[in-house]
C-alpha positions in Angstrom: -101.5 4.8 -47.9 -99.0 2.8 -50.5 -101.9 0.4 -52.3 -100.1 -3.0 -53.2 -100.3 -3.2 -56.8 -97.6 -6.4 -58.0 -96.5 -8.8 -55.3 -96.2 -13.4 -52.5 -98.1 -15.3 -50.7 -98.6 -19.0 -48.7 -100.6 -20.6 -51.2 -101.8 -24.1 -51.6 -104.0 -26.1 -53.3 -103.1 -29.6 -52.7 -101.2 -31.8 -50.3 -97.8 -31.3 -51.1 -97.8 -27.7 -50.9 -96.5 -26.2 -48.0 -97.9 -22.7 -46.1 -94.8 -20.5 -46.5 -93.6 -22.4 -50.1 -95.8 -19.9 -52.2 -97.8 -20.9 -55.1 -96.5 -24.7 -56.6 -95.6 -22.8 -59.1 -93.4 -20.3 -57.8 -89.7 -20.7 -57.4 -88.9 -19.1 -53.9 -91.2 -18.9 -51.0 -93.0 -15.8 -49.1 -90.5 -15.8 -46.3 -87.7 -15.6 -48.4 -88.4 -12.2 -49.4 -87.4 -9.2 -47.3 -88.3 -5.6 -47.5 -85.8 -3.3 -48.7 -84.1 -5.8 -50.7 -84.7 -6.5 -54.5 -87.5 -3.9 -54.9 -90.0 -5.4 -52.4 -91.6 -2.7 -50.2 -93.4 -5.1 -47.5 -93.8 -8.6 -46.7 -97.6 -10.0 -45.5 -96.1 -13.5 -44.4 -96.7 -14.0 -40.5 -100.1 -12.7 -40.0 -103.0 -14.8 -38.2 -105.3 -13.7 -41.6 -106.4 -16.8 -44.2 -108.3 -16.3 -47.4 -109.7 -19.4 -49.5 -110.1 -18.6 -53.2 -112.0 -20.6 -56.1 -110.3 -18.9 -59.2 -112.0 -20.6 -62.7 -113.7 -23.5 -60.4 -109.8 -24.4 -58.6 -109.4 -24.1 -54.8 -106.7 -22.0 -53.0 -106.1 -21.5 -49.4 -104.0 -18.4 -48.8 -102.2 -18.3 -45.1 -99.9 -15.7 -43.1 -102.0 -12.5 -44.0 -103.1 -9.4 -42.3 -106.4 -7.0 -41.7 -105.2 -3.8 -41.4 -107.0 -0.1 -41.6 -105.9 2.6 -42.6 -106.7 6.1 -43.1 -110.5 4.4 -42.2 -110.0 2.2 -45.1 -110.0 -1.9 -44.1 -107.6 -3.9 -45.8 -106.6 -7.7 -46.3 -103.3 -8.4 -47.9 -101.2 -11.5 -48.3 -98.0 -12.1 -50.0 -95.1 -9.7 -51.2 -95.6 -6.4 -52.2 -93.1 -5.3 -54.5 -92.8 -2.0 -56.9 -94.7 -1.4 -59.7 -92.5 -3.8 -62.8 -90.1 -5.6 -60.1 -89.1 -8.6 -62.0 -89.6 -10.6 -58.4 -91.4 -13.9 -58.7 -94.0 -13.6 -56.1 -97.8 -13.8 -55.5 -99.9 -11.6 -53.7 -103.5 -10.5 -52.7 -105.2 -7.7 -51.8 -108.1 -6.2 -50.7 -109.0 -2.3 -49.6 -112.4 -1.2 -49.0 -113.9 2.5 -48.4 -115.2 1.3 -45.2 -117.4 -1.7 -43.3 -120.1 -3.3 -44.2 -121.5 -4.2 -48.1 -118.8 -3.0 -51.1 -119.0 -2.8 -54.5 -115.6 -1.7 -56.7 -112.9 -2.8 -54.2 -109.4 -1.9 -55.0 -108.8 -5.8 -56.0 -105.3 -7.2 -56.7 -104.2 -10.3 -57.2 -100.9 -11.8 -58.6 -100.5 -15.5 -58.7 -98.3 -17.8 -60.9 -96.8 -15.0 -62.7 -99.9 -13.9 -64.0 -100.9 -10.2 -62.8 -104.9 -10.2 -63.3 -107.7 -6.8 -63.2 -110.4 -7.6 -61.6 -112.7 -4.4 -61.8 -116.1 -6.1 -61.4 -116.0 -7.0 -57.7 -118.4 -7.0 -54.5 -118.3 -8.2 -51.0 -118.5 -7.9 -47.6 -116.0 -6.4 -45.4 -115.7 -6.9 -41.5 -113.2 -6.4 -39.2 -112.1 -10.1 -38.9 -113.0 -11.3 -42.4 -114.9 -10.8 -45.3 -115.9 -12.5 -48.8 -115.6 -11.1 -52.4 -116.7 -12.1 -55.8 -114.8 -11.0 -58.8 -114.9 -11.1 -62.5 -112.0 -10.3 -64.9 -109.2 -11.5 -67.3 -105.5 -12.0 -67.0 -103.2 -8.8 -68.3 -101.1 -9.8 -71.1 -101.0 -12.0 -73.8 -103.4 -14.6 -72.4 -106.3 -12.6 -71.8 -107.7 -15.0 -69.9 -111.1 -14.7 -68.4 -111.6 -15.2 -64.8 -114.0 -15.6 -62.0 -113.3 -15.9 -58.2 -115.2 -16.3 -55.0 -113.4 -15.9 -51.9 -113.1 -15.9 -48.2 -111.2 -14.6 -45.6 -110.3 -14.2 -42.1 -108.3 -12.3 -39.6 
């Protein structure tokens, strides 16, 4: 299984932002990226999946993702998935869990605004049309910031 590690997705967190735009922030939308071109590995653009985030008390809605399971390990992924230091300027997030039911220590990943973020501290609750996770963690590089995040989502 290829884990998603640095990444696009339909983001938006007001009312001029557009599903399929990205983030507001970022320059080119999730369609717009295609896999095998300019390092990106897979696209999660078109799915039925949605996840709503609170990051540091601000709302996201993320749409066009998928549920997937592989190897017995449930998924959730949304974005662009893109090799490890691709200077691509898209979002993504992911979710993998060692199986159904209650987690704690999710591989977590989450790439928004140009800001790559490690998010060890996790738990949630997997299913096989949704789940919810809550995270603690800090921004990598020079910001350091510190984050929380609550989030939902379904397939």
């Amino acid at each position: 299984m290829i884990l998603p590690l640095a990444i696009g997705f339909c983001l938006t967190s007001g009312p001029n932002n557009q599903c399929g735009g990205g983030h507001q922030n970022s320059p080119s939308p999730c369609a717009a990226y295609h896999a095998g071109q300019n390092h990106v590995l897979r696209t999660y653009c078109d799915g039925p999946g949605t996840m709503h985030l609170r990051i540091n008390g601000r709302m996201y809605e993320i749409r066009g993702g998928a549920c997937e399971a592989v190897g017995g390990m449930p998924s959730f992924n949304a974005g662009v998935v893109t090799e490890m230091g691709a200077d691509v300027p898209a979002d993504y997030v992911g979710v993998a869990t060692r199986g159904m039911g209650p987690f704690r220590g999710a591989v977590l990943a989450l790439h928004l605004g140009g800001k790559s973020y490690l998010l060890m501290d996790n738990n949630g609750v997997m299913g096989p049309h949704g789940g919810t996770i809550d995270a603690n963690g800090h921004a990598i590089g020079a910001s350091h910031e510190a984050v929380a995040i609550s989030a939902s989502f379904t397939c």
